[in-house]
C-alpha positions in Angstrom: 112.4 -33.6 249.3 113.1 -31.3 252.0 111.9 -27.4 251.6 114.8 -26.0 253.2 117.0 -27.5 249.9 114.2 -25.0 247.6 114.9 -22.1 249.8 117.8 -19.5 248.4 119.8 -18.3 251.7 122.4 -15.7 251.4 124.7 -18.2 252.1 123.8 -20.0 249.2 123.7 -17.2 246.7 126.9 -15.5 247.4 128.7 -19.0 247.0 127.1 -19.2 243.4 127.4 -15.7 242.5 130.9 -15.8 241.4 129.7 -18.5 238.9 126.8 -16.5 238.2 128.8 -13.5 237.5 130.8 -15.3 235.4 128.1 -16.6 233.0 127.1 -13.5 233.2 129.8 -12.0 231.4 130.6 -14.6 228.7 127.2 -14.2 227.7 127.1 -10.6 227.4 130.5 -10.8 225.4 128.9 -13.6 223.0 126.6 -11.6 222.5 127.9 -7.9 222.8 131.2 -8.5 220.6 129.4 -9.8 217.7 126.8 -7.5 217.7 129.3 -4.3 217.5 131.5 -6.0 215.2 128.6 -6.8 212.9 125.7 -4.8 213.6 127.5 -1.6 214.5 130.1 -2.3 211.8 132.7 -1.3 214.5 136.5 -3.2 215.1 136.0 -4.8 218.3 139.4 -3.9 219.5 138.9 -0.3 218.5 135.7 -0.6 220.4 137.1 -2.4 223.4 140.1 -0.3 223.4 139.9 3.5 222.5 141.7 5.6 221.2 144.8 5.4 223.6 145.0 2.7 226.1 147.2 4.6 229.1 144.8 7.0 228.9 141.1 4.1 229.1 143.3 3.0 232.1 144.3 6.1 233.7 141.0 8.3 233.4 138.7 4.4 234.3 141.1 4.2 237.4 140.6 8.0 238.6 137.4 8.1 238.2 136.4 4.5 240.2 138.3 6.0 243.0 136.6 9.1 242.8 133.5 7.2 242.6 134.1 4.6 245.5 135.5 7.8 247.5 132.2 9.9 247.4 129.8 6.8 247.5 131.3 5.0 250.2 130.8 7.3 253.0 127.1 7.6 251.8 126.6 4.1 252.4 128.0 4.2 255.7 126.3 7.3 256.9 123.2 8.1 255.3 120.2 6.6 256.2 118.9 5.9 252.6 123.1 4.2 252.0 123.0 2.2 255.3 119.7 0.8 254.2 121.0 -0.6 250.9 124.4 -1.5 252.4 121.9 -3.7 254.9 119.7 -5.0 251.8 122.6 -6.0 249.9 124.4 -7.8 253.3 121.1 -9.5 254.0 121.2 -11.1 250.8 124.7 -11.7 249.7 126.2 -12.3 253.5 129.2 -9.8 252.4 131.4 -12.0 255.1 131.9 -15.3 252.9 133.1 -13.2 250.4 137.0 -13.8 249.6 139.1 -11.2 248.4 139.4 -13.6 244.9 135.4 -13.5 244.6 135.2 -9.9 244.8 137.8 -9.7 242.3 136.1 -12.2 240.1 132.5 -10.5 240.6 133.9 -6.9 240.2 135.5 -7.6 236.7 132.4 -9.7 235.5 130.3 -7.0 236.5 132.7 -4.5 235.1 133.0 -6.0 231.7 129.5 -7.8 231.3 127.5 -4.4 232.0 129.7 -1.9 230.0 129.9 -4.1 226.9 126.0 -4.5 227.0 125.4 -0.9 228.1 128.1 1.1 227.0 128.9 -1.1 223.9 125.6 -2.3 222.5 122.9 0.1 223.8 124.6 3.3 224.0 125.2 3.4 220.4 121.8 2.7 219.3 119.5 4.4 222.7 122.4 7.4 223.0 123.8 8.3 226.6 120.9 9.2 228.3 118.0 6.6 227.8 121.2 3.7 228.3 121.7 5.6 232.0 118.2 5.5 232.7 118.1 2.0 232.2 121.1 0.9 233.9 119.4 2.5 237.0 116.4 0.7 236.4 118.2 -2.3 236.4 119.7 -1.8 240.2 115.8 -1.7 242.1 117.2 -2.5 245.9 115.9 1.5 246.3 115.1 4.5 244.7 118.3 6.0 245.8 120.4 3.6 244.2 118.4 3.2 241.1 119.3 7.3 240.7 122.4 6.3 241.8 123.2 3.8 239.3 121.6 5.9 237.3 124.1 8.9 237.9 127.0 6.0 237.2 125.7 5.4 234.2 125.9 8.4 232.9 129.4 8.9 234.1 130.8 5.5 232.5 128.7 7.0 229.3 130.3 10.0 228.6 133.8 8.2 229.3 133.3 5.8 227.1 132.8 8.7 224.8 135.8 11.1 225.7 137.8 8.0 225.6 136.4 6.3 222.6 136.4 3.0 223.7 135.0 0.4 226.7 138.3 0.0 228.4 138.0 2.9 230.5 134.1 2.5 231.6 135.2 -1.5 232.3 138.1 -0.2 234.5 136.3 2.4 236.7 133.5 0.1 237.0 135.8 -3.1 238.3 137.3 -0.2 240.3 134.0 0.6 242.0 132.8 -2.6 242.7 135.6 -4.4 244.0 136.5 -1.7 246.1 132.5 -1.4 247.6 132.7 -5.2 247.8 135.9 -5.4 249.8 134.9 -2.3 252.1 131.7 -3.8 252.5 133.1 -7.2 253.5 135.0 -5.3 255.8 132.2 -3.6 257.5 130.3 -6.7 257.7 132.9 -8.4 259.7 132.7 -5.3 262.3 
């Protein structure tokens, strides 16, 4: 066996990452939707939905451009940005991403995280603890652990003003895809 086959590459895990996003969030669905519909005793569409669907779509949408509006330019001109924006290239090679994996990787990441976070957790932990530990769970730096901490408190409280997951998923998707796509384009110069 040859060691180069063992050894992960960037190349290698950003061609798998779409499948491993996916998994991703069919598991967290198999296990989130079940557990609010029969743990928390909640209608799934209720939960997924809100209490007005224009409105999970119109204040997720504002807010990921917001989001992806203030955060980009920190990424590409703050030191402590420009190093994660470099971490994340290094290991993901941002430039073999097509504009259907970012899409695909966005809206896994989108709808796997909030119905975990925002749908499970958040019920149980309450708004703040559930932030903490979505930041936690993004270590490439301290800043971006705050960072992702900071988001998660945002997509917390609109779950809660909006009653529902559909509006964290969308800003979320919103933020990701659009970071993914400006990064790919900054990658390729």
């Amino acid at each position: 066996m040859n060691i180069t086959n063992l050894l992960i590459t960037p190349q290698h895990l950003t061609r798998h990452l779409v499948k491993w996003s996916l998994l991703f969030a069919a598991g967290a669905l198999l296990v989130g939707l079940p557990w609010i519909r029969w743990v928390q005793g909640r209608d799934v569409l209720q939960a997924l939905v809100g209490s007005a669907l224009p409105q999970g779509l119109l204040y997720g949408g504002g807010l990921g451009l917001l989001i992806t509006g203030v955060v980009w330019p920190f990424f590409r001109h703050v030191p402590a940005g420009q190093a994660v924006l470099h971490r994340l290239n290094a290991m993901l090679d941002f430039q073999q991403l097509r504009v259907r994996d970012i899409m695909l990787i966005a809206l896994s990441a989108g709808v796997g995280e909030e119905v975990l976070f925002r749908g499970v957790l958040q019920p149980h932990l309450g708004v703040w603890p559930t932030s903490i530990l979505f930041g936690a769970l993004h270590p490439l730096s301290w800043w971006y652990m705050l960072y992702g901490t900071g988001a998660g408190l945002l997509l917390g409280y609109l779950a809660i003003i909006t009653e529902g997951l559909l509006a964290p998923i969308v800003c979320h998707t919103v933020v990701d895809g659009l970071l993914l796509w400006r990064a790919r384009a900054w990658a390729k110069g």
